[in-house]
DSSP file (Angstrom, degrees, kcal/mol; ACC not computed):
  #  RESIDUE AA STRUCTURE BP1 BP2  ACC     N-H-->O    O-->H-N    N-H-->O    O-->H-N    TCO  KAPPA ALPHA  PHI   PSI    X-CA   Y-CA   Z-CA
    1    1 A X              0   0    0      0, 0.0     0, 0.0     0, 0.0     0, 0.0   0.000 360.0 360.0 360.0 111.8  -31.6   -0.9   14.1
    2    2 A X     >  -     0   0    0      1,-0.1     4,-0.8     4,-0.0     0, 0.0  -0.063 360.0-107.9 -74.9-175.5  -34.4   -1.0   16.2
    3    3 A X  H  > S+     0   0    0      1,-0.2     4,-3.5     2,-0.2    -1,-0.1   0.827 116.6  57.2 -81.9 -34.9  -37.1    1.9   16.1
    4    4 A X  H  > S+     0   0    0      1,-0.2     4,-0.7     2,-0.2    -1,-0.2   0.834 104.1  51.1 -82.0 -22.4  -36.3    3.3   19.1
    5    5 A X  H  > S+     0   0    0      2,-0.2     4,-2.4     1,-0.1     5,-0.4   0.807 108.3  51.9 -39.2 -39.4  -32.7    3.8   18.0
    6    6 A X  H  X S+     0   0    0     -4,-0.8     4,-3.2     1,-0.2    -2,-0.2   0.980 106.8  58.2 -68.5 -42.8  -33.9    5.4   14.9
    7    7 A X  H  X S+     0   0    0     -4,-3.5     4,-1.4     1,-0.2    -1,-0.2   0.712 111.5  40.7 -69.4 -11.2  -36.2    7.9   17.5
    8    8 A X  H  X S+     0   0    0     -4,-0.7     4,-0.9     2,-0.2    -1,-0.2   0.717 111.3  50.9-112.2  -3.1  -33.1    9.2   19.4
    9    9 A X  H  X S+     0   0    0     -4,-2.4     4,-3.4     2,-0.2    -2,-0.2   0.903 111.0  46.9 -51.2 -49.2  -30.9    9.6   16.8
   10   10 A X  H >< S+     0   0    0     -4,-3.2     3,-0.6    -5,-0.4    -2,-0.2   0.980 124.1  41.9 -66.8 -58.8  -33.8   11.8   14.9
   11   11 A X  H 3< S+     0   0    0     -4,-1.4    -1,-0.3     1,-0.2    -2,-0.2   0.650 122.5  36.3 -44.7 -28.5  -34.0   13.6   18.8
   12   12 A X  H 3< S-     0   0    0     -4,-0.9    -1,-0.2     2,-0.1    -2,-0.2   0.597  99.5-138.9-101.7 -13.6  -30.5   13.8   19.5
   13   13 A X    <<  +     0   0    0     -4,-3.4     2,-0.6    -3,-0.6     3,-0.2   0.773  34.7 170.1  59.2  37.1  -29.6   14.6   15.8
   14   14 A X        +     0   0    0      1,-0.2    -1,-0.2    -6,-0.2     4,-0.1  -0.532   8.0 164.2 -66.2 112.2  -26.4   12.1   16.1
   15   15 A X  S >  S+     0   0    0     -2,-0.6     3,-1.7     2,-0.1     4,-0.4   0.793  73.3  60.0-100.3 -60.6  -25.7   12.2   11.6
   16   16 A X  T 3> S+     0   0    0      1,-0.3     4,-1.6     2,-0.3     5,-0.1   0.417  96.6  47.0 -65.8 -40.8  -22.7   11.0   12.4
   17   17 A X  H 3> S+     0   0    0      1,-0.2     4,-1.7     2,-0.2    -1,-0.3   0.677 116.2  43.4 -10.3 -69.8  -23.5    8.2   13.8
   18   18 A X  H <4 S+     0   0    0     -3,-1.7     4,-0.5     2,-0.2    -2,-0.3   0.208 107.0  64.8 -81.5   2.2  -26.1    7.1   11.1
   19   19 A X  H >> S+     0   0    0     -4,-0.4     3,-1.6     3,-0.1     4,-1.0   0.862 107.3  38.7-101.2 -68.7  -23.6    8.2    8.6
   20   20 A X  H 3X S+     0   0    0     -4,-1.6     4,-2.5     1,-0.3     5,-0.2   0.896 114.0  52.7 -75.1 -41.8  -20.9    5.3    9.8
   21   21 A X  H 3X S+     0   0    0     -4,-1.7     4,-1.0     2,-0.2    -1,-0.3   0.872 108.6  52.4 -66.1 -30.0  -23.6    2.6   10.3
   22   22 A X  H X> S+     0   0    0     -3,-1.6     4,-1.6    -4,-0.5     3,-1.2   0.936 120.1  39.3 -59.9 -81.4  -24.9    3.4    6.3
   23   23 A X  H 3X S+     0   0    0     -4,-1.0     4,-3.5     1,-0.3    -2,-0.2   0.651 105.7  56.0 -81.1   7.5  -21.3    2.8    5.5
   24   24 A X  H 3X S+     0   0    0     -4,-2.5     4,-0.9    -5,-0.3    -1,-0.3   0.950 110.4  56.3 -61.8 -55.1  -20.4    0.0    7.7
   25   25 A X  H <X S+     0   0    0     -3,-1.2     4,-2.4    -4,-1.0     3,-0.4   0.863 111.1  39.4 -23.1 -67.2  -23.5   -1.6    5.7
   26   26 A X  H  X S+     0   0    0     -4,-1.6     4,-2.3     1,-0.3     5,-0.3   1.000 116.9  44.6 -85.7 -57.5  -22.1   -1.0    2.4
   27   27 A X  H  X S+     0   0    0     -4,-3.5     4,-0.6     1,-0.2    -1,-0.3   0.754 117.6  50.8 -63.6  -7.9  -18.3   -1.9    2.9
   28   28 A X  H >X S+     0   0    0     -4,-0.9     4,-3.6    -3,-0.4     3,-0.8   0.938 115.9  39.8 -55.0 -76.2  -19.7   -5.1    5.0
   29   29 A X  H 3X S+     0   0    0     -4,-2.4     4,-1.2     1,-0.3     5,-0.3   0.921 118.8  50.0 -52.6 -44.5  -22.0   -6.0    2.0
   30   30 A X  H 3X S+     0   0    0     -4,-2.3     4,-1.4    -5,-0.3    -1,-0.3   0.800 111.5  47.5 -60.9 -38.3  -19.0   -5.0   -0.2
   31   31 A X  H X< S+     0   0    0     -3,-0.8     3,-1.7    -4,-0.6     5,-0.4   0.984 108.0  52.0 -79.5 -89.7  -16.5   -7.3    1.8
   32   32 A X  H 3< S+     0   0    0     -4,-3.6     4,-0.3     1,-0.2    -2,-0.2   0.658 107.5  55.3 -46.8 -19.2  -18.7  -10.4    1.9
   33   33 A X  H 3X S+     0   0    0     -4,-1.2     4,-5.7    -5,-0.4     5,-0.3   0.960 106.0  53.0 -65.5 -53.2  -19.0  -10.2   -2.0
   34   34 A X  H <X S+     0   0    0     -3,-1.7     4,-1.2    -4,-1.4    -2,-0.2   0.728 111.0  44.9 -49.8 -27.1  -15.3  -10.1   -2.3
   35   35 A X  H  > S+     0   0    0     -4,-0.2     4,-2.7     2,-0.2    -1,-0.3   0.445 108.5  59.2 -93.2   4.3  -15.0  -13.1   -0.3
   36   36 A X  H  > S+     0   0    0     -5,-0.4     4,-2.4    -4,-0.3     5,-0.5   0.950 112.9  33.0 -78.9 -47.3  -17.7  -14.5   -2.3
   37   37 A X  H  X S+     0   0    0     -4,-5.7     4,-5.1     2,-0.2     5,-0.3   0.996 112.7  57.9 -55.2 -52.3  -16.0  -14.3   -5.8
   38   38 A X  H  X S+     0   0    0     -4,-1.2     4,-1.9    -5,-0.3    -1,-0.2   0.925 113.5  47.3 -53.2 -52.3  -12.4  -14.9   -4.3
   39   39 A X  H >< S+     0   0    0     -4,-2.7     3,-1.5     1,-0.2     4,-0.4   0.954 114.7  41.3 -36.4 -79.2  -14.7  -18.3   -3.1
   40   40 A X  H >X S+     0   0    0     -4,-2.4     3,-2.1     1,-0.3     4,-0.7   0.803 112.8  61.4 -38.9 -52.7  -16.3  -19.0   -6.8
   41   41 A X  H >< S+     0   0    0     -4,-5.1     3,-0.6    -5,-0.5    -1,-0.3   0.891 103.5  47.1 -59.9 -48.5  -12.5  -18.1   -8.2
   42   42 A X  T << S+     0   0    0     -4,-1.9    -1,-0.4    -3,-1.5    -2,-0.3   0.403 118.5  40.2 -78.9  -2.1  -11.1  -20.9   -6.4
   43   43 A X  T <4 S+     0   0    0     -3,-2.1    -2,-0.2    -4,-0.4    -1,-0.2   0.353  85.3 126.9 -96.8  -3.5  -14.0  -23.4   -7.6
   44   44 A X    <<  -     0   0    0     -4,-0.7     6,-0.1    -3,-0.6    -3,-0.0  -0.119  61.2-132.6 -64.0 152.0  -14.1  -22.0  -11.1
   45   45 A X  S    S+     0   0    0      2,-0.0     2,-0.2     4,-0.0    -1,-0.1   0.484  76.3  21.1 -39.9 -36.2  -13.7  -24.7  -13.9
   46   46 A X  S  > S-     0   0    0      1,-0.1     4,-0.9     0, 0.0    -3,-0.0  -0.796  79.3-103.1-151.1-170.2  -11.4  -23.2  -15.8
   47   47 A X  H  >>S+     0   0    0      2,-0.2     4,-4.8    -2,-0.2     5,-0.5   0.847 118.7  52.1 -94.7 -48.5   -8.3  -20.5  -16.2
   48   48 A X  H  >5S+     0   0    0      1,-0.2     4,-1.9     2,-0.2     5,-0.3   0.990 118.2  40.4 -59.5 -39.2  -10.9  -17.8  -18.3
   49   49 A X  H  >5S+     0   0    0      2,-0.2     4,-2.3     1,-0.2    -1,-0.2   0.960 118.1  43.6 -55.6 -41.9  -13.3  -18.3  -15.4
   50   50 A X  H  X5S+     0   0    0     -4,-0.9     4,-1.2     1,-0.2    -3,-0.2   0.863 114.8  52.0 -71.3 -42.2  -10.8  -18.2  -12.8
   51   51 A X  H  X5S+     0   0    0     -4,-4.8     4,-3.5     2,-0.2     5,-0.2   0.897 109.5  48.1 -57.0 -40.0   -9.0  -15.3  -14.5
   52   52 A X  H  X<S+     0   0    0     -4,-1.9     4,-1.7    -5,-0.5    -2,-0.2   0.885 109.6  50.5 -86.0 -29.6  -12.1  -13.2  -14.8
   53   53 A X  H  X S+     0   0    0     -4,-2.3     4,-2.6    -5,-0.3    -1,-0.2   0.763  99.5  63.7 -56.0 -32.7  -13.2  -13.7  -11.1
   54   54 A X  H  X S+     0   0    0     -4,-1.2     4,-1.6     2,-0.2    -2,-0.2   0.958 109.8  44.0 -43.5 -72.3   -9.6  -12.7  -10.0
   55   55 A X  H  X S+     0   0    0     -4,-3.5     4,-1.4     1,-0.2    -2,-0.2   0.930 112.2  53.1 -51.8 -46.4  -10.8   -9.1  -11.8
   56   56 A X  H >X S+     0   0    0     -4,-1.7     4,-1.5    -5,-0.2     3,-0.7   0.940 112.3  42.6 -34.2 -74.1  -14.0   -9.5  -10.1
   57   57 A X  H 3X S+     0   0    0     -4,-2.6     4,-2.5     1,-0.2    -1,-0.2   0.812 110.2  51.6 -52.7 -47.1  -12.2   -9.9   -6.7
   58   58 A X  H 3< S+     0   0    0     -4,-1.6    -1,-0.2     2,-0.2    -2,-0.2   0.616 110.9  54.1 -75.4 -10.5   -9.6   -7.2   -6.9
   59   59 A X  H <X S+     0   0    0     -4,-1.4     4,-0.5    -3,-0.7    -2,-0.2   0.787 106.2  48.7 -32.7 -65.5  -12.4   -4.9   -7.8
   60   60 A X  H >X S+     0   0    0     -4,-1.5     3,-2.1     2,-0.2     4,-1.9   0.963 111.3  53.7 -67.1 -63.1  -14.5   -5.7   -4.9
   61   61 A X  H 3X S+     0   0    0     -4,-2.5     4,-2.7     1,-0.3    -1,-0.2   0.835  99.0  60.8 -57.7 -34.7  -11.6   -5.2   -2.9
   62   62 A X  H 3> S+     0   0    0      2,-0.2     4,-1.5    -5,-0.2    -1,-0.3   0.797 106.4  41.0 -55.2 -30.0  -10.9   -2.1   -4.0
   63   63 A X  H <X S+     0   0    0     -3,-2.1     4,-2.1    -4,-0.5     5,-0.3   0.738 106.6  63.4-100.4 -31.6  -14.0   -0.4   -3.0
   64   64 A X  H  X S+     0   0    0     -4,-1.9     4,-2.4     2,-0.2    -2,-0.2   0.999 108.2  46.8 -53.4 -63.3  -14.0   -2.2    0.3
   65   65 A X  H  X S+     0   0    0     -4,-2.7     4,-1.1    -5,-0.3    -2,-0.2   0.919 113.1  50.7 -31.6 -56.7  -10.8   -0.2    0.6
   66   66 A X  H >X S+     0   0    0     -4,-1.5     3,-5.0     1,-0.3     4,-1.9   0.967 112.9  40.7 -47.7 -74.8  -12.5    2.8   -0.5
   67   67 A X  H 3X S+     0   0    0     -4,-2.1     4,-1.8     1,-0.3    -1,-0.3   0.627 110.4  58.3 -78.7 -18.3  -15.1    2.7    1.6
   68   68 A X  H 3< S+     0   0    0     -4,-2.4    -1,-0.3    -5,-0.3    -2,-0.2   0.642 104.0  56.8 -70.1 -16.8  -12.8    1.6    4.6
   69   69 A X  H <X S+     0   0    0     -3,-5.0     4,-1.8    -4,-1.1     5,-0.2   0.664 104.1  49.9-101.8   1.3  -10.9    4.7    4.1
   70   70 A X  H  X S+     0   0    0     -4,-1.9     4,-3.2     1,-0.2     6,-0.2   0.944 111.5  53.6 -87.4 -42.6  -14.1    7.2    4.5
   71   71 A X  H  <>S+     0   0    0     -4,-1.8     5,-1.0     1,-0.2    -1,-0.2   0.797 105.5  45.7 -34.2 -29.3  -14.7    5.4    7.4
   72   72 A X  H >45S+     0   0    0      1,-0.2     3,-1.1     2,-0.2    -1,-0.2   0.821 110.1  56.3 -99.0 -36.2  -11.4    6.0    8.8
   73   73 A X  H 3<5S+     0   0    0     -4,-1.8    -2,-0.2     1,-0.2    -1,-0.2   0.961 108.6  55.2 -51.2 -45.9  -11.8    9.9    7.7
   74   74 A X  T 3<5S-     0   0    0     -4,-3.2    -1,-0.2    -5,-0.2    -2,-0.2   0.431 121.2-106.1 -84.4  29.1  -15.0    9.7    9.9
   75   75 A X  T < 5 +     0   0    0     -3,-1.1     2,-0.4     1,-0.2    -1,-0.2   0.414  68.8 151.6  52.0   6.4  -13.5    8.4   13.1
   76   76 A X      < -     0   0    0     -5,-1.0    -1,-0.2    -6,-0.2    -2,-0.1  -0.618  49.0-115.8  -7.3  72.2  -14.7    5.4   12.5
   77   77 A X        -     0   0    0     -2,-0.4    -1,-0.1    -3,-0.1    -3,-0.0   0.203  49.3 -75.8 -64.2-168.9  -12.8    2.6   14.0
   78   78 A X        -     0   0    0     -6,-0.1     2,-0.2     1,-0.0    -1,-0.0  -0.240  53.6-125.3 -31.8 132.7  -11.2   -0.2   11.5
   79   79 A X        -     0   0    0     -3,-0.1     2,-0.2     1,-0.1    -1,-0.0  -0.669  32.6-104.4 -85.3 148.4  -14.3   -2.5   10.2
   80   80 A X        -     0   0    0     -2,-0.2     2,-0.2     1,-0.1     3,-0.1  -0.499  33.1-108.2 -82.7 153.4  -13.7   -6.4   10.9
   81   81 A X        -     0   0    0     -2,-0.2    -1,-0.1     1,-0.1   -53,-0.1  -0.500  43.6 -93.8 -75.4 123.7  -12.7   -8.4    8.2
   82   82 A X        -     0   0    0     -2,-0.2     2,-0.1   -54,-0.1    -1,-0.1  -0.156  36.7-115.2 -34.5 147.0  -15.7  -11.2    6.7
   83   83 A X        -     0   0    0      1,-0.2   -48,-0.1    -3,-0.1    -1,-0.1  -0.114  54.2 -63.1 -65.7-176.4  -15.8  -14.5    7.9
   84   84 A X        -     0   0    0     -2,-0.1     2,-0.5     1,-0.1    -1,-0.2  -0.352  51.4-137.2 -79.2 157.7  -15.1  -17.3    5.4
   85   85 A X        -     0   0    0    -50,-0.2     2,-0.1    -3,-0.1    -1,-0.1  -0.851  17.5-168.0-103.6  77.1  -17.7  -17.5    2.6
   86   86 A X        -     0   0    0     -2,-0.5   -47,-0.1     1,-0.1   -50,-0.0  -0.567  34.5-109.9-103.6-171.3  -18.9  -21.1    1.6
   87   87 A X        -     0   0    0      1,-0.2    -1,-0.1     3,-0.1    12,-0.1   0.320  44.0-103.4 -98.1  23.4  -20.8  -21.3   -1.5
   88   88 A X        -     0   0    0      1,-0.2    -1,-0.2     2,-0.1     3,-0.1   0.686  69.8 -66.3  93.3  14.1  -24.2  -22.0   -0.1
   89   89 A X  S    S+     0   0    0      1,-0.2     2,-0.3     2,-0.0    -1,-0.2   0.961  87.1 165.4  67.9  49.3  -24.1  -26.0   -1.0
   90   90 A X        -     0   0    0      1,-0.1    -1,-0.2     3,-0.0    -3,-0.1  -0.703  23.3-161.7 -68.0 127.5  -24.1  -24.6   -4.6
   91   91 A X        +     0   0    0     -2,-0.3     2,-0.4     1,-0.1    -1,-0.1   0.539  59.8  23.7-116.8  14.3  -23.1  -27.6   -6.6
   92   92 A X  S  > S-     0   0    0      1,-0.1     4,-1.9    -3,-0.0    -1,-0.1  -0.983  83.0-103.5-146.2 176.1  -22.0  -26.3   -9.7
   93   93 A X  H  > S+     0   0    0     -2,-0.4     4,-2.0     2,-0.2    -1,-0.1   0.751 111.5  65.1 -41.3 -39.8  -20.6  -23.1  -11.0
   94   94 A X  H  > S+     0   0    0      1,-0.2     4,-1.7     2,-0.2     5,-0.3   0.964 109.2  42.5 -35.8 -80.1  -23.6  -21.9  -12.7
   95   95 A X  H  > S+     0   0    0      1,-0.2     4,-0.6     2,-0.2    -1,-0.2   0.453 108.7  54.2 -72.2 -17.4  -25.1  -21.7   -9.3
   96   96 A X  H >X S+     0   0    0     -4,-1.9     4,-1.5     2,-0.2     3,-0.9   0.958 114.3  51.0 -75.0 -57.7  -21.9  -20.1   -7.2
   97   97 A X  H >X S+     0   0    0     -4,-2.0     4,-2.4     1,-0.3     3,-2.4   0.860 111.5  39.9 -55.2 -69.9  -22.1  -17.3  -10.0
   98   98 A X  H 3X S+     0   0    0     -4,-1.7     4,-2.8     1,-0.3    -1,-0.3   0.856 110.2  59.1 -54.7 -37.6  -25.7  -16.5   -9.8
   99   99 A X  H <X S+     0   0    0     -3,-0.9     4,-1.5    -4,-0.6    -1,-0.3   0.790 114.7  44.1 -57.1 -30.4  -25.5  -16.8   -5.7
  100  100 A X  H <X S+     0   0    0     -3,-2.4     4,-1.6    -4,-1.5    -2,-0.2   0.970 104.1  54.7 -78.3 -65.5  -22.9  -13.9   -6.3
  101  101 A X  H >X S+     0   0    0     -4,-2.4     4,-2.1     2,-0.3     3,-0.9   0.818 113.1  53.2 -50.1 -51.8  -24.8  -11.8   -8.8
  102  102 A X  H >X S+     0   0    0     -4,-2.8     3,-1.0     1,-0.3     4,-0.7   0.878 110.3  45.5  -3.7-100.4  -27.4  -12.0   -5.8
  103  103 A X  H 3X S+     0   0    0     -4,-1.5     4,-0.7     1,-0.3    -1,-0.3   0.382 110.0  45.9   4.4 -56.3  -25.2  -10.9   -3.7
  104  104 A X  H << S+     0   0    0     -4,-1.6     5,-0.3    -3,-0.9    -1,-0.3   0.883 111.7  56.8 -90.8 -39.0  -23.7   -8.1   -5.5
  105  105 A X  H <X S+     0   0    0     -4,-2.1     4,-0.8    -3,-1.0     3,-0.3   0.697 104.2  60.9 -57.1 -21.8  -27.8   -6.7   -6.7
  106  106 A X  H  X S+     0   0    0     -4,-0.7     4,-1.1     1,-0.2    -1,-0.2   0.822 107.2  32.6 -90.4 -22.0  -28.4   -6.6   -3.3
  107  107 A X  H  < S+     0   0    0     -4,-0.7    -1,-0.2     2,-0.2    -2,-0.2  -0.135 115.3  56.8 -98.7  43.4  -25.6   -4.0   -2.0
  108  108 A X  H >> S+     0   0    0     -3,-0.3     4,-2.8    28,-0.1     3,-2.1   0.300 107.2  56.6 -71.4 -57.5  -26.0   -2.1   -5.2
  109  109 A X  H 3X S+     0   0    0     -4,-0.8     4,-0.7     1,-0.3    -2,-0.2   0.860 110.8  45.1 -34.8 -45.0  -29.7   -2.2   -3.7
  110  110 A X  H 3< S+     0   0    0     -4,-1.1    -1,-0.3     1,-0.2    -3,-0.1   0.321 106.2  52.6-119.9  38.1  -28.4   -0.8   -1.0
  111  111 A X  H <> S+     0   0    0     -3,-2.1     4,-1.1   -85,-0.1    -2,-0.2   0.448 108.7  52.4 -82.4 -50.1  -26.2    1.9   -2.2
  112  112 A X  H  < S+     0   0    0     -4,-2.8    -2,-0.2     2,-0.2    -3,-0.1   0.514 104.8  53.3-108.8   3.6  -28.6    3.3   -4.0
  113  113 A X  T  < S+     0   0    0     -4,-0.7    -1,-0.2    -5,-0.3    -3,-0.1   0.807 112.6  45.0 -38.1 -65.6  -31.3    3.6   -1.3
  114  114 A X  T  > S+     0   0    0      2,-0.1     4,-2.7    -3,-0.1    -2,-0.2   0.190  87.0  87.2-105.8 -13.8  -29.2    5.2    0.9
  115  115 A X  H  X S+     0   0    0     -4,-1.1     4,-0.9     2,-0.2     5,-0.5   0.891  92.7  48.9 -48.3 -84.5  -27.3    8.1   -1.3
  116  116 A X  H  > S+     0   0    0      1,-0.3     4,-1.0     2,-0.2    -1,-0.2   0.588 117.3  40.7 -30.3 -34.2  -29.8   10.7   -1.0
  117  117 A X  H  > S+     0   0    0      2,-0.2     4,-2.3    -3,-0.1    -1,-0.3   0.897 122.6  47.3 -83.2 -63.4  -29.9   10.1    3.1
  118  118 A X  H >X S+     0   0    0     -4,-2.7     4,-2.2     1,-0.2     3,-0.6   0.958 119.7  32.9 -55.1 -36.5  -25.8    9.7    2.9
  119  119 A X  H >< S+     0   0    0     -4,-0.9     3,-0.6     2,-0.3    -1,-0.2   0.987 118.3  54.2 -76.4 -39.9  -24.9   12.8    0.7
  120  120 A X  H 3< S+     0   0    0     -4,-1.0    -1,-0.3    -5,-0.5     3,-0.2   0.828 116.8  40.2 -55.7 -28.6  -28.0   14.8    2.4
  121  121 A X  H << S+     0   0    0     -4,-2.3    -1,-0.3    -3,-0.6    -2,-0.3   0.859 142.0   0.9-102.0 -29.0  -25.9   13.6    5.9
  122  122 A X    X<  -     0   0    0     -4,-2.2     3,-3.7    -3,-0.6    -1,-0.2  -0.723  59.5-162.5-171.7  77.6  -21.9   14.5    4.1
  123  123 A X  G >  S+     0   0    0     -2,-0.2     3,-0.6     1,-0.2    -3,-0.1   0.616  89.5  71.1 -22.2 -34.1  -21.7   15.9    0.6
  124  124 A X  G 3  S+     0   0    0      1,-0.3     4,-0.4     2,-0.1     3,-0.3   0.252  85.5  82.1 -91.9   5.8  -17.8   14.9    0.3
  125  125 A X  G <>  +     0   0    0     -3,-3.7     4,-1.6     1,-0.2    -1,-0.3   0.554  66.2  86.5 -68.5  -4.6  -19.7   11.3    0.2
  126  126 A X  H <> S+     0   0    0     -3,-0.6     4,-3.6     1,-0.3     5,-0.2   0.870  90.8  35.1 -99.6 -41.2  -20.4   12.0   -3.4
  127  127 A X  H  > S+     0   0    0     -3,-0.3     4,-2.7     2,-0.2    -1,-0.3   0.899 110.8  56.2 -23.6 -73.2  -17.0   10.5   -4.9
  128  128 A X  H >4 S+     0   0    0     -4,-0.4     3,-1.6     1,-0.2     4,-0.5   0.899 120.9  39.2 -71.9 -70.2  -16.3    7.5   -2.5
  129  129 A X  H 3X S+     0   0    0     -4,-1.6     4,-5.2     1,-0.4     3,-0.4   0.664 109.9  53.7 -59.2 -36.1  -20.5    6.5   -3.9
  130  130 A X  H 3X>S+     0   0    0     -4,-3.6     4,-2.2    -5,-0.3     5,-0.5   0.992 104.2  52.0 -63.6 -39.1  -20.3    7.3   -7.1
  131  131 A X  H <X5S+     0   0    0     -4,-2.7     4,-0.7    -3,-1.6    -2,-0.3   0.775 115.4  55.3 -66.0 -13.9  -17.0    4.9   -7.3
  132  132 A X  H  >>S+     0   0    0     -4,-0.5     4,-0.5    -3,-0.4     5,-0.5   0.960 108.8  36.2 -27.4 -77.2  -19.6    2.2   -5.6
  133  133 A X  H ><5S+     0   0    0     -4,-5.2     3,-1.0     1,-0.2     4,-0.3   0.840 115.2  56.7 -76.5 -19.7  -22.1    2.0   -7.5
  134  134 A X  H 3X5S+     0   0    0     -4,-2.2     4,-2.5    -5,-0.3    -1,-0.2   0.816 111.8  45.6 -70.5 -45.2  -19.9    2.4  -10.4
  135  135 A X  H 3X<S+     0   0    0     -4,-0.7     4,-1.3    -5,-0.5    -1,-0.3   0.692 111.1  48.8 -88.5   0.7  -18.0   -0.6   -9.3
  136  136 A X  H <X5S+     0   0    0     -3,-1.0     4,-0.9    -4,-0.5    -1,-0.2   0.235 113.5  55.2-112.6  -5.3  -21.2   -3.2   -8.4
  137  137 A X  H  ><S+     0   0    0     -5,-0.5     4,-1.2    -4,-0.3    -2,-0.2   0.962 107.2  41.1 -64.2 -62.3  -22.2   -1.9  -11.7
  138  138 A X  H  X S+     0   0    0     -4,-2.5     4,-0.6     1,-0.2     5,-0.3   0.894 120.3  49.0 -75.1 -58.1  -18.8   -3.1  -13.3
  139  139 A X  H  X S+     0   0    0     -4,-1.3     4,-3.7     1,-0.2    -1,-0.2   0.960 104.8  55.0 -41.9 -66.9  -19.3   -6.4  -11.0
  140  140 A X  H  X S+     0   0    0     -4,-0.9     4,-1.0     2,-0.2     3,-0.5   0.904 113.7  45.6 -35.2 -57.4  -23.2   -7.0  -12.1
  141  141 A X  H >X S+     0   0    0     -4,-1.2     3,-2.1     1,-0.3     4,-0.8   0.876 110.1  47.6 -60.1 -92.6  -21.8   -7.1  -16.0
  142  142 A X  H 3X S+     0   0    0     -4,-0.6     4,-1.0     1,-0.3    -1,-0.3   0.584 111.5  54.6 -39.6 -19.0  -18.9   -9.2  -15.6
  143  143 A X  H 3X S+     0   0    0     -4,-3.7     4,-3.6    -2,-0.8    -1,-0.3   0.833 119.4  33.7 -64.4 -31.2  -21.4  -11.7  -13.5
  144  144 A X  H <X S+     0   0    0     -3,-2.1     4,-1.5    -4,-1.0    -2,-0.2   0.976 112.3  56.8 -65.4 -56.3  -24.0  -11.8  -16.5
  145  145 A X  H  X S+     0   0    0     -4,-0.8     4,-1.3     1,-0.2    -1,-0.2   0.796 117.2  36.8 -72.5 -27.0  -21.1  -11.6  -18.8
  146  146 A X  H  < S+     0   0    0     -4,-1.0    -1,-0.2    -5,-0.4    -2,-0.2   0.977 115.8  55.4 -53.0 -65.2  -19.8  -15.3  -16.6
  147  147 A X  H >X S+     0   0    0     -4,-3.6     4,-2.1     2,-0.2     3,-1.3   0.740 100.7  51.0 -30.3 -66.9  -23.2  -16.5  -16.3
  148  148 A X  H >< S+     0   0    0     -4,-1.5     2,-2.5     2,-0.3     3,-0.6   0.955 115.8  50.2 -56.9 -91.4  -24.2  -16.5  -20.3
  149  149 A X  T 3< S+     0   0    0     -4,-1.3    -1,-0.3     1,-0.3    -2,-0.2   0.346 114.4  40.8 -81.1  20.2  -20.7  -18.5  -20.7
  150  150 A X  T <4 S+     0   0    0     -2,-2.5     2,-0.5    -3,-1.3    -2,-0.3   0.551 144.0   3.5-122.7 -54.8  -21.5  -20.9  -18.2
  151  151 A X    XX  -     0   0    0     -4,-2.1     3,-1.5    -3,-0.6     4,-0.5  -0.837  66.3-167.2-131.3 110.7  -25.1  -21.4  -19.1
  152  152 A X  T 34 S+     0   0    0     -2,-0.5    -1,-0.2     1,-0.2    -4,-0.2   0.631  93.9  51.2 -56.1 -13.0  -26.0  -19.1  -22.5
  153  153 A X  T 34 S+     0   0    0     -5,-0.2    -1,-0.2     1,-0.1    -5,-0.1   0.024  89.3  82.6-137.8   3.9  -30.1  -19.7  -21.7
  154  154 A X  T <4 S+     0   0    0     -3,-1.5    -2,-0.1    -6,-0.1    -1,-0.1   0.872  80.7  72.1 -79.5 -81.9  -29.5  -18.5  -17.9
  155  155 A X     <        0   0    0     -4,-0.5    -1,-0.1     1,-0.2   -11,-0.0  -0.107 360.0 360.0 -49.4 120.5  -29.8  -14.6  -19.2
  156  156 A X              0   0    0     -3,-0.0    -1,-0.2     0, 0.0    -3,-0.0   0.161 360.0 360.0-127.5 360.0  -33.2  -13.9  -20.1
C-alpha cells in the first residue's frame, strides 16, 4: 500500500476498505502457515511429530475459516487459496519447524499491530481477533513444544 493510497483513504474516509485489506493480511499470513505445517507434517520423521502437526494444521485452518467468514460478512469477495509451500531448502526438521515458528511470530506480529486500528474501524471484530491471536498463541507453544523434542538446546 503505497502512501498515496493511505492519503485517499484518510480523505475519502473508505474504513471499509482498510478494514478488508487488514484482514486479507491476516487470513493470507494465516493461510500460508497452514500450508506450511500441512508441508512440515508430511516431512515429519515420525507419527508423534506427524500427529502433532496434523493439530497444528487443523488449527490454522480453522482461523483461516474464521477469518474468511468476516470477510464474507464484509462483502468481501472469497480470498484465493496459497500457493504450494516448499520448505525453504530446509534440510532437516529442526529447521522446517523453526521456519514455521517464523512464520507463525510474524502474523501474530501482525494481529496484534493492527487490533486497535481494526476494532477502532468494526467493534464486532473483537471475537473473530481474539480467537486469532488466541490460536497463533496455541500454534507458537506447540512449535516450541516440537522444537525442544527435535532439538532440546534449540529453546533458550
Amino acid at each position: 500500500m503505497s502512501w498515496a493510497d493511505r492519503l485517499l483513504r484518510f480523505a475519502g474516509r473508505d474504513t471499509n476498505r482498510e478494514l478488508v485489506d487488514h484482514l486479507r493480511a491476516i487470513h493470507q499470513s494465516s493461510a500460508v502457515l497452514g500450508e506450511r505445517l500441512a508441508a512440515c507434517a508430511g516431512q515429519a520423521p515420525n507419527q508423534n511429530a506427524e500427529h502433532d502437526l496434523a493439530l497444528l494444521v487443523t488449527a490454522a485452518r480453522a482461523l483461516t475459516e474464521s477469518v474468511a467468514v468476516a470477510l464474507q460478512q464484509r462483502g468481501a469477495p472469497q480470498p484465493s487459496a496459497p500457493g504450494a509451500v516448499l520448505n525453504g531448502a530446509a534440510r532437516n526438521h529442526w529447521a522446517r519447524l523453526v521456519s514455521a515458528l517464523d512464520a507463525c511470530r510474524e502474523g501474530r506480529g501482525h494481529v496484534l499491530r493492527h487490533t486497535p486500528r481494526l476494532l477502532e474501524l468494526d467493534p464486532s471484530l473483537v471475537d473473530v481477533l481474539r480467537q486469532v491471536s488466541g490460536g497463533f498463541d496455541e500454534q507458537l507453544d506447540g512449535l516450541r513444544a516440537l522444537i525442544a523434542r527435535a532439538d532440546p538446546q534449540a529453546i533458550n
